[in-house]
Z-matrix of the N, CA and C atoms (Angstrom, degrees):
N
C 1 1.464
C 2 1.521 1 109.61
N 3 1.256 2 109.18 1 98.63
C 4 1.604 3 111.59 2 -166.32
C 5 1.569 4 115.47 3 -99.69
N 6 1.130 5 122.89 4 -21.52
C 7 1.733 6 142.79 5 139.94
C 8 1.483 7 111.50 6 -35.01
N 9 1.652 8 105.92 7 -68.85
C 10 1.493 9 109.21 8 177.92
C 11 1.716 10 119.98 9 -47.90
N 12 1.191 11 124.36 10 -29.06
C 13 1.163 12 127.07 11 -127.93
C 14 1.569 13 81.38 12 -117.00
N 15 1.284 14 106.41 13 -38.64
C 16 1.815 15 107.59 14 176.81
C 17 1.245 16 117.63 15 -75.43
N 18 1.462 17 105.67 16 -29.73
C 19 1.581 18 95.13 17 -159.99
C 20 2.178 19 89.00 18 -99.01
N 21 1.065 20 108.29 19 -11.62
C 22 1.700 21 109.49 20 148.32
C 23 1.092 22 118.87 21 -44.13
N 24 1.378 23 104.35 22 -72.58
C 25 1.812 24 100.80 23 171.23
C 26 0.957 25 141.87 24 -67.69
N 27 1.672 26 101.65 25 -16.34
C 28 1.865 27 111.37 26 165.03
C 29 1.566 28 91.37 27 -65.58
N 30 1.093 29 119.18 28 -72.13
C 31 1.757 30 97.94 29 -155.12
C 32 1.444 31 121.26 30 -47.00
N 33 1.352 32 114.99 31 -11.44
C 34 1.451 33 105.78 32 165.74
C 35 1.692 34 122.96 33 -112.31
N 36 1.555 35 107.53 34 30.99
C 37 1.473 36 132.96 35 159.88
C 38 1.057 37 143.30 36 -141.81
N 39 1.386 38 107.08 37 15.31
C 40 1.903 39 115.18 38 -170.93
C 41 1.656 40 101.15 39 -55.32
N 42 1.176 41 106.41 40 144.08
C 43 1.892 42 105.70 41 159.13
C 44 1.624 43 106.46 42 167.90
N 45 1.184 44 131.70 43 61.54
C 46 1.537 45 105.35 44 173.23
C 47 1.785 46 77.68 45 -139.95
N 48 1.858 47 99.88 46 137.66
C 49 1.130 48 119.49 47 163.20
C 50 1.185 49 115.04 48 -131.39
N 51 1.979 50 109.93 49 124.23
C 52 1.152 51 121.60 50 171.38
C 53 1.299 52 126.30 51 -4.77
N 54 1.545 53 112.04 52 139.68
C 55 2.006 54 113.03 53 162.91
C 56 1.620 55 101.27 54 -84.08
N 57 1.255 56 106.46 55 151.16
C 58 1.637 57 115.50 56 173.86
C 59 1.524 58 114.59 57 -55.18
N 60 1.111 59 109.74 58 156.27
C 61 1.170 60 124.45 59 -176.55
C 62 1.583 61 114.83 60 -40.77
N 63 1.490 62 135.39 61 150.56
C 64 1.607 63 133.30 62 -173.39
C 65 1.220 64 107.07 63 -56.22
N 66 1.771 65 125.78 64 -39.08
C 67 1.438 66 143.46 65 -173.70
C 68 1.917 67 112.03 66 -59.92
N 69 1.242 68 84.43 67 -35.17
C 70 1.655 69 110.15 68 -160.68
C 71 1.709 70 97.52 69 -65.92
N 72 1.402 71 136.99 70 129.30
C 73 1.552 72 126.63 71 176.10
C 74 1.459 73 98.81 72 -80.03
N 75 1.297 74 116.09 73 -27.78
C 76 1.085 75 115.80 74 -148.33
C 77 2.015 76 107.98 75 -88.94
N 78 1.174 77 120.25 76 130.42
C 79 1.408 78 119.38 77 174.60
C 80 1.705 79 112.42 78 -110.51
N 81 1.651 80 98.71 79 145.51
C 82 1.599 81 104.98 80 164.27
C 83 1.757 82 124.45 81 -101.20
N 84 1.527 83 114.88 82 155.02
C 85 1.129 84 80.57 83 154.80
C 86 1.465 85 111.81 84 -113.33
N 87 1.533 86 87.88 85 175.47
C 88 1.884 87 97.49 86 -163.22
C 89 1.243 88 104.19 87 -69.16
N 90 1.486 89 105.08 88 162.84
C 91 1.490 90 123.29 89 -170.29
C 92 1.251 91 102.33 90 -67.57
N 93 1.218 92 129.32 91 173.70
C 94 1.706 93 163.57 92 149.85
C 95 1.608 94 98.12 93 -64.45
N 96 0.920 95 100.56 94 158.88
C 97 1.746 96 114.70 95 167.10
C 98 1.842 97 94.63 96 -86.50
N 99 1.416 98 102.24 97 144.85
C 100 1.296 99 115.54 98 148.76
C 101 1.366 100 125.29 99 -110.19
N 102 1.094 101 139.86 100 112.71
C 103 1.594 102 151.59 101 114.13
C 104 1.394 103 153.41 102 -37.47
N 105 1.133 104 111.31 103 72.79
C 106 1.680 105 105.83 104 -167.16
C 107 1.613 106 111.73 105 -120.66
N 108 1.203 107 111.14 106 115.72
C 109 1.601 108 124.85 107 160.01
C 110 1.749 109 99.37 108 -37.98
N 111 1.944 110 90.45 109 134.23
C 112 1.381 111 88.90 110 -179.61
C 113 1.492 112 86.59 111 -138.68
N 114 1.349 113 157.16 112 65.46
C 115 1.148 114 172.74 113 -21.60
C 116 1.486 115 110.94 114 118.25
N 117 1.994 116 99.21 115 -160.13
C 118 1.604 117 100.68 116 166.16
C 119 1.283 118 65.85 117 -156.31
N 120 1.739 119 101.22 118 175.14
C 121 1.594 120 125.29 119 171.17
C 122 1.501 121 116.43 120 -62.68
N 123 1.531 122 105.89 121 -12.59
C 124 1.280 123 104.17 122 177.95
C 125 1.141 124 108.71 123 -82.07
N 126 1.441 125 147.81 124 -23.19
C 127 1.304 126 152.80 125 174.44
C 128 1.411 127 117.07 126 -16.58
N 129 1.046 128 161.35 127 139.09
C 130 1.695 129 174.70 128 -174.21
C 131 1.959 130 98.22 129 -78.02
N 132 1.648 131 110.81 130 -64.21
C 133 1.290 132 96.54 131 -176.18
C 134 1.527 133 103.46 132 -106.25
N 135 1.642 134 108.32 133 133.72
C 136 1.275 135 117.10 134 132.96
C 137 1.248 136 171.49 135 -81.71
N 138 1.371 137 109.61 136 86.20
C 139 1.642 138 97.73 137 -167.99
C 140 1.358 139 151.19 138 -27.53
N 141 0.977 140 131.01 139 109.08
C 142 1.934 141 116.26 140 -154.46
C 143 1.654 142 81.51 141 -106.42
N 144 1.426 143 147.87 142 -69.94
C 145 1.002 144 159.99 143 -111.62
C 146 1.252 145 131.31 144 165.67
N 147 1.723 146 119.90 145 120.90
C 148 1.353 147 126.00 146 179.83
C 149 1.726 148 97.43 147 -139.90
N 150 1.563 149 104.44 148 160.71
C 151 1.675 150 129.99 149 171.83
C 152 1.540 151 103.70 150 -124.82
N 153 0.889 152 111.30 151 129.12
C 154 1.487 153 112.64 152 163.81
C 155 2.229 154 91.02 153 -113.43
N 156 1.423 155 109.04 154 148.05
C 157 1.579 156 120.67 155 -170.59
C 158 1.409 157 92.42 156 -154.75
N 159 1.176 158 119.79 157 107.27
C 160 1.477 159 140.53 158 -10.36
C 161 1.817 160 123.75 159 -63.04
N 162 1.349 161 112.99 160 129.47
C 163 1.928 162 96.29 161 -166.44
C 164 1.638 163 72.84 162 -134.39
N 165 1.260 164 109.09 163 114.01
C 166 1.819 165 125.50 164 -10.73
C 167 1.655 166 126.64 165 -84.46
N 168 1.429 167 120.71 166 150.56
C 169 1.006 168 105.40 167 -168.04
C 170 1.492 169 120.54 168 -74.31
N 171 1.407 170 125.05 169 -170.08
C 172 1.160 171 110.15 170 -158.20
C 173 1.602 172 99.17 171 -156.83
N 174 1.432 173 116.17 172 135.55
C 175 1.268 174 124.19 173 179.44
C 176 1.490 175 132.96 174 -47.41
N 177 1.296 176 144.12 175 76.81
C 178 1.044 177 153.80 176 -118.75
C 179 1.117 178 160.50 177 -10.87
N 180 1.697 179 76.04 178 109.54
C 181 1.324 180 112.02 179 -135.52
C 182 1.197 181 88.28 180 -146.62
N 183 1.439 182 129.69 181 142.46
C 184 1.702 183 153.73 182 167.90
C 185 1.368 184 91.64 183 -63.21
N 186 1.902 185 115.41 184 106.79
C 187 1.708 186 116.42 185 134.84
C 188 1.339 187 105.19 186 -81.17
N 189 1.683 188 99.94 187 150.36
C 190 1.549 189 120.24 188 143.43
C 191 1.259 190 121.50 189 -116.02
N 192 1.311 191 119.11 190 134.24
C 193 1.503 192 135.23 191 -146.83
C 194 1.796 193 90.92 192 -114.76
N 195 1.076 194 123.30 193 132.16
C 196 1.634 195 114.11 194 162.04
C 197 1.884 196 91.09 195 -150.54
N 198 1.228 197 92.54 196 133.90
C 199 1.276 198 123.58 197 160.16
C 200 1.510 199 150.64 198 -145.63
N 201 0.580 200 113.43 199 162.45
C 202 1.500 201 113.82 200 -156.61
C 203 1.739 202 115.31 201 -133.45
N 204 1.557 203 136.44 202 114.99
C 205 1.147 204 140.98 203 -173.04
C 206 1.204 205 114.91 204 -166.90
N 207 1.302 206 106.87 205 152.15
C 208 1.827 207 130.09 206 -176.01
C 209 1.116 208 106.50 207 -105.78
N 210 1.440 209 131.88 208 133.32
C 211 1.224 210 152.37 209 -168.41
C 212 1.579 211 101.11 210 -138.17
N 213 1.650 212 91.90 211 114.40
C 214 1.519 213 94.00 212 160.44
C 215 1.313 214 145.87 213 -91.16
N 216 0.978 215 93.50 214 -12.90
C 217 1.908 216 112.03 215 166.71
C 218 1.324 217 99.64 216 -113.40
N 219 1.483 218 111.22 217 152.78
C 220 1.458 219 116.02 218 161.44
C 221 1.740 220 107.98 219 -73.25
N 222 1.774 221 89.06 220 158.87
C 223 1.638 222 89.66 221 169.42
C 224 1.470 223 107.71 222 -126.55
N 225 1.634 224 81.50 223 123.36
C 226 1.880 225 95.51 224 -179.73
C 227 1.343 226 135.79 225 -85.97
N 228 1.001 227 148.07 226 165.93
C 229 1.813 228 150.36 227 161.27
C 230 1.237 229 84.13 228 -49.47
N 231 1.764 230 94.91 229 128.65
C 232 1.236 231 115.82 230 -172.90
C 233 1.042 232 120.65 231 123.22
N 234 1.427 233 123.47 232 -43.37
C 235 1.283 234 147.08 233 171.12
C 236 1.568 235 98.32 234 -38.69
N 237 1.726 236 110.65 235 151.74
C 238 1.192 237 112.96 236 176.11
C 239 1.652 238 96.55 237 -155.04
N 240 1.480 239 105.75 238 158.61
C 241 1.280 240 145.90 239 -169.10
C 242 1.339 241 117.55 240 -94.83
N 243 1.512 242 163.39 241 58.39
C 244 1.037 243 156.75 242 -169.54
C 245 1.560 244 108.50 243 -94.34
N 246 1.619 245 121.71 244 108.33
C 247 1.464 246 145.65 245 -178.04
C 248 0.941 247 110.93 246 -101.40
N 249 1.457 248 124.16 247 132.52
C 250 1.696 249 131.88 248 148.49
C 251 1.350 250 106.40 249 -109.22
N 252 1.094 251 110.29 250 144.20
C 253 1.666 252 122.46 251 167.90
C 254 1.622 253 115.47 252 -135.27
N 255 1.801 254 97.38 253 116.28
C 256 1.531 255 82.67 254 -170.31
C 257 1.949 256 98.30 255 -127.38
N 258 1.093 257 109.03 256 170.93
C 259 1.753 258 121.74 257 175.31
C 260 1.290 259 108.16 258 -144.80
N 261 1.608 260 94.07 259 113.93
C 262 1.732 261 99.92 260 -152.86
C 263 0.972 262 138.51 261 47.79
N 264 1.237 263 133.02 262 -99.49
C 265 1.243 264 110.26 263 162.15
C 266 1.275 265 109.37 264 -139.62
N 267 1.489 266 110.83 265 35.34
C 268 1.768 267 98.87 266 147.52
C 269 1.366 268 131.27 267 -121.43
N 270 1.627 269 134.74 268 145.73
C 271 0.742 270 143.16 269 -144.25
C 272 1.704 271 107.48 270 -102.58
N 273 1.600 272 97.12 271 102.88
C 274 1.449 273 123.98 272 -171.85
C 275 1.979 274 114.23 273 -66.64
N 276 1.531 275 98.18 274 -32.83
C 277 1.064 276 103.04 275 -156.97
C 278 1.717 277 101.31 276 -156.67
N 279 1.664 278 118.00 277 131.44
C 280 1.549 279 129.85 278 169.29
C 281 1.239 280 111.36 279 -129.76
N 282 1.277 281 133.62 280 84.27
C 283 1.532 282 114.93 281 171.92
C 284 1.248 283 133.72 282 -157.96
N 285 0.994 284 135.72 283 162.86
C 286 1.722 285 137.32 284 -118.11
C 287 1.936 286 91.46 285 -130.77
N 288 1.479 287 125.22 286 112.36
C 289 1.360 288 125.41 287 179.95
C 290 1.310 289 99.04 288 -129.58
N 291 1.403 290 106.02 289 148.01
C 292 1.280 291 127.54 290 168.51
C 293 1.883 292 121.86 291 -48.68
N 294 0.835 293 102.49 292 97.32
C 295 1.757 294 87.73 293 179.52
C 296 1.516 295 130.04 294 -38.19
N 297 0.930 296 109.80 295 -52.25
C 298 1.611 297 120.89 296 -173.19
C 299 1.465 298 100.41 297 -78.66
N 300 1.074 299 133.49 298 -25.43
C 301 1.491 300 129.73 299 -179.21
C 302 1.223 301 106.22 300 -74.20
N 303 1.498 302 126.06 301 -48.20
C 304 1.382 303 135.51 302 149.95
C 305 1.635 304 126.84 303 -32.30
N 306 1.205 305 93.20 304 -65.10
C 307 1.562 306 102.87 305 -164.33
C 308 1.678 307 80.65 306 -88.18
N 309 0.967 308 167.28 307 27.85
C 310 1.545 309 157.43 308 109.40
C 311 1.941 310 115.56 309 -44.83
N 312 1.322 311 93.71 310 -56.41
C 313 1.735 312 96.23 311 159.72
C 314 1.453 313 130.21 312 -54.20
N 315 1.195 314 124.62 313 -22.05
C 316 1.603 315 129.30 314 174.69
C 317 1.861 316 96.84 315 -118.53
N 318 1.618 317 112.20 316 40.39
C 319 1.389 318 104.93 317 163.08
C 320 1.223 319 119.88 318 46.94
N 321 1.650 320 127.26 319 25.11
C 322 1.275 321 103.53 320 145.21
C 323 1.738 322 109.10 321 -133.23
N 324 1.659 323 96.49 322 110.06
C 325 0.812 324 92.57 323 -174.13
C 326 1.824 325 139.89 324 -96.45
N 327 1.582 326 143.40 325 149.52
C 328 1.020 327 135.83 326 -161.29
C 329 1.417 328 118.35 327 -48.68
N 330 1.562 329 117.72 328 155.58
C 331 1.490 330 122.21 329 -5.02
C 332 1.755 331 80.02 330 -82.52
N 333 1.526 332 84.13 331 171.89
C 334 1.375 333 118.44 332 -173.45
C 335 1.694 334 104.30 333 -106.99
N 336 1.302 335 120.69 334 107.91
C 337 1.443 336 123.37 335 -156.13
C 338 1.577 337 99.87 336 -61.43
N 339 1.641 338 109.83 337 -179.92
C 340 1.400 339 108.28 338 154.21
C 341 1.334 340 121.59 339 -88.76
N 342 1.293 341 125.20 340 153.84
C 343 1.407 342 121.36 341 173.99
C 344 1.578 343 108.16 342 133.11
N 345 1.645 344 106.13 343 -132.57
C 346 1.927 345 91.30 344 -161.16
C 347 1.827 346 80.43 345 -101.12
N 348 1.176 347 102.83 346 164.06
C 349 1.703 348 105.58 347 160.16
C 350 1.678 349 99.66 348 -152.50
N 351 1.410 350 91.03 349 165.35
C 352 1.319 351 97.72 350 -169.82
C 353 1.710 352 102.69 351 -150.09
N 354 1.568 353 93.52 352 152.85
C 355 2.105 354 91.10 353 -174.47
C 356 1.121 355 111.90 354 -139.84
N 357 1.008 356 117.93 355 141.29
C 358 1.777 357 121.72 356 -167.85
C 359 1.640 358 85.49 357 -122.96
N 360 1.211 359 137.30 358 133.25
C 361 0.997 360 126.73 359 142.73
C 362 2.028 361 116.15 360 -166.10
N 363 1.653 362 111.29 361 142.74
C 364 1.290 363 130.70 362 -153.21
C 365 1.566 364 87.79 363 -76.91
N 366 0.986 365 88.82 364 133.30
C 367 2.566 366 83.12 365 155.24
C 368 1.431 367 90.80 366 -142.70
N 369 1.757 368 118.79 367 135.46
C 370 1.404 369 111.12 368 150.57
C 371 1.472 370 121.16 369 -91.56
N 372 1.036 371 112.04 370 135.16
C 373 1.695 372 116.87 371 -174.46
C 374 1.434 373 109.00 372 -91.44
N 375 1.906 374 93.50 373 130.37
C 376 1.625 375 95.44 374 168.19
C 377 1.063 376 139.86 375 -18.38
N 378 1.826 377 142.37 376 131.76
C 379 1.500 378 101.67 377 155.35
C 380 1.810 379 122.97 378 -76.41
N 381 1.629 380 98.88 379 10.21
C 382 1.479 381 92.86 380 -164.07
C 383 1.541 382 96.73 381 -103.42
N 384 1.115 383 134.41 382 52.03
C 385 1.561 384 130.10 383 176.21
C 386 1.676 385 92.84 384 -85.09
N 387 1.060 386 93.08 385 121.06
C 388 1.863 387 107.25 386 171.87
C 389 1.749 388 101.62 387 -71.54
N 390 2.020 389 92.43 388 139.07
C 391 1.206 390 102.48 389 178.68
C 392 1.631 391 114.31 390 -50.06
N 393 1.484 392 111.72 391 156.67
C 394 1.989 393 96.72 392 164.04
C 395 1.880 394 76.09 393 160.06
N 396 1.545 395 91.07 394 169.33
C 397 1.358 396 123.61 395 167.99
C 398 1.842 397 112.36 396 -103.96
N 399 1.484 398 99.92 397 83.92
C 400 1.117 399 123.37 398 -173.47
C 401 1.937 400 113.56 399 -68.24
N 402 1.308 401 116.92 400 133.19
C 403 1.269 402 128.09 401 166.98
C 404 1.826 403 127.78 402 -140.02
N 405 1.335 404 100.92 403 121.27
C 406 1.612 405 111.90 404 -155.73
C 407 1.698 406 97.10 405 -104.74
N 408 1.223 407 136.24 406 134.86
C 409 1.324 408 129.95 407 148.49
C 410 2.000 409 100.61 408 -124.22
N 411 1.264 410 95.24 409 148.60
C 412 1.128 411 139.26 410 -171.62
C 413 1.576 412 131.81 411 -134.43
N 414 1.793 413 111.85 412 105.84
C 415 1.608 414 92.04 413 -166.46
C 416 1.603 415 83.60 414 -148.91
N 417 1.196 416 110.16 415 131.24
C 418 1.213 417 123.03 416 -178.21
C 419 1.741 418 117.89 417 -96.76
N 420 1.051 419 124.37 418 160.19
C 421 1.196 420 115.13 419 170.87
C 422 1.478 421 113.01 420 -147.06
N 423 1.510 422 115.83 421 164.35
C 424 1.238 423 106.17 422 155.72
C 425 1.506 424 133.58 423 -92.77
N 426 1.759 425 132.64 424 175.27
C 427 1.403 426 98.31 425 173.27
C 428 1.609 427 121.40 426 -71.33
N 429 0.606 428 138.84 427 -37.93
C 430 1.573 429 134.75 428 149.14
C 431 1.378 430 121.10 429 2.20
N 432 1.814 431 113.03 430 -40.13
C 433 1.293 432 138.03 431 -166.53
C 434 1.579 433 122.42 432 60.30
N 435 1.304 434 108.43 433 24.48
C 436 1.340 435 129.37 434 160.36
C 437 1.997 436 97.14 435 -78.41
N 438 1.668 437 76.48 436 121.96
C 439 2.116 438 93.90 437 169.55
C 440 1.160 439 97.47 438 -55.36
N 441 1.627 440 122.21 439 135.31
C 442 1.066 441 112.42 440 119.72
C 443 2.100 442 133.05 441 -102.17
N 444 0.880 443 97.74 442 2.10
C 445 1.751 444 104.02 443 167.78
C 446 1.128 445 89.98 444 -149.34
N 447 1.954 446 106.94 445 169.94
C 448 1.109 447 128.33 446 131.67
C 449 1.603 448 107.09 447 -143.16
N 450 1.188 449 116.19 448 120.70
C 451 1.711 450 125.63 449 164.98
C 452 1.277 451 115.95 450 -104.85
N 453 1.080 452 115.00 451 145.66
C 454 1.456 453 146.31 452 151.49
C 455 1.224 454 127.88 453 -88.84
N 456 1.450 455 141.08 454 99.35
C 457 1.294 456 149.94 455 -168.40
C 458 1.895 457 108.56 456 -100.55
N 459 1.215 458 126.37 457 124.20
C 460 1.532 459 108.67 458 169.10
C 461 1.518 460 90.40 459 -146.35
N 462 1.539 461 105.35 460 152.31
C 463 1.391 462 136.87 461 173.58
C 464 1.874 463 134.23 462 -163.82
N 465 0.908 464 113.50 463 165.62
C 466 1.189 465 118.55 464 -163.18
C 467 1.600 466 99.73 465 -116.87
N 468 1.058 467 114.13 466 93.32
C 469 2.107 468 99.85 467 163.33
C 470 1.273 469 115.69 468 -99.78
N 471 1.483 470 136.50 469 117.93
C 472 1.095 471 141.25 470 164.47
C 473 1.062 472 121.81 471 -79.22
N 474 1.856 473 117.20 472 -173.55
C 475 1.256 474 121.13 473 -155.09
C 476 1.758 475 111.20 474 -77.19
């Protein structure tokens, strides 16, 4: 699943916004990725800390993702993945992945103990990510249906 696996790592790297127009003297530089937990305190993992390198990321082009979080419950087989992926405001993408099948591909595989964890992991990004003002949510659960995340991913890729 090579879609899944990108647009995984997009939600934890969106960020490149267009340069001004050719006319325009004036240049920006591109945004940062934004990331924000959209959860409750009751949530299982806590985010302490992530890097995305290059921030912002960049069309193909090697991210490195490092993060860092405390989990108070373990997360078991069973666990599931529920994604939206939208561009502007239409909705590119809805779909429901196995956790551990997932999180087995970036080496960490289930259950996922309690305590600190941490993830190092490379993604190269398309060069064909279509321009748009990209927005990712991401909320995991266990089977229990106790959250354990919810993120919010947003970015801008230009032309």
């Amino acid at each position: 699943m090579r879609l899944s696996s990108i647009v995984l790592s997009l939600a934890c790297a969106f960020g490149l916004v267009s340069a001004a127009s050719i006319n325009n003297p004036f240049t920006f530089a591109p945004a940062p990725a934004t990331i924000e937990e959209c959860g409750s305190p009751d949530d299982i993992l806590k985010l302490i800390n992530y890097s995305l390198n290059p921030n912002p990321p960049l069309k193909g082009e090697v991210l490195v993702i490092d993060a860092e979080g405390e989990l108070s419950e373990d997360v078991v087989e069973g666990a599931k993945i529920n994604l939206i992926v939208k561009v502007g405001l239409i909705k590119l993408l809805t779909k429901e992945l196995d956790f551990c099948e997932e999180s087995a591909k970036i080496d960490k595989p289930c259950p996922l103990k309690k305590g600190q964890q941490f993830l190092h992991h490379e993604v190269e990004l398309p060069k064909e990510i279509p321009p748009g003002k990209y927005f990712v949510n991401v909320k995991v659960r266990n089977p229990d249906d106790k959250q354990v995340t919810c993120l919010n991913a947003r970015a801008n890729f230009g032309i």
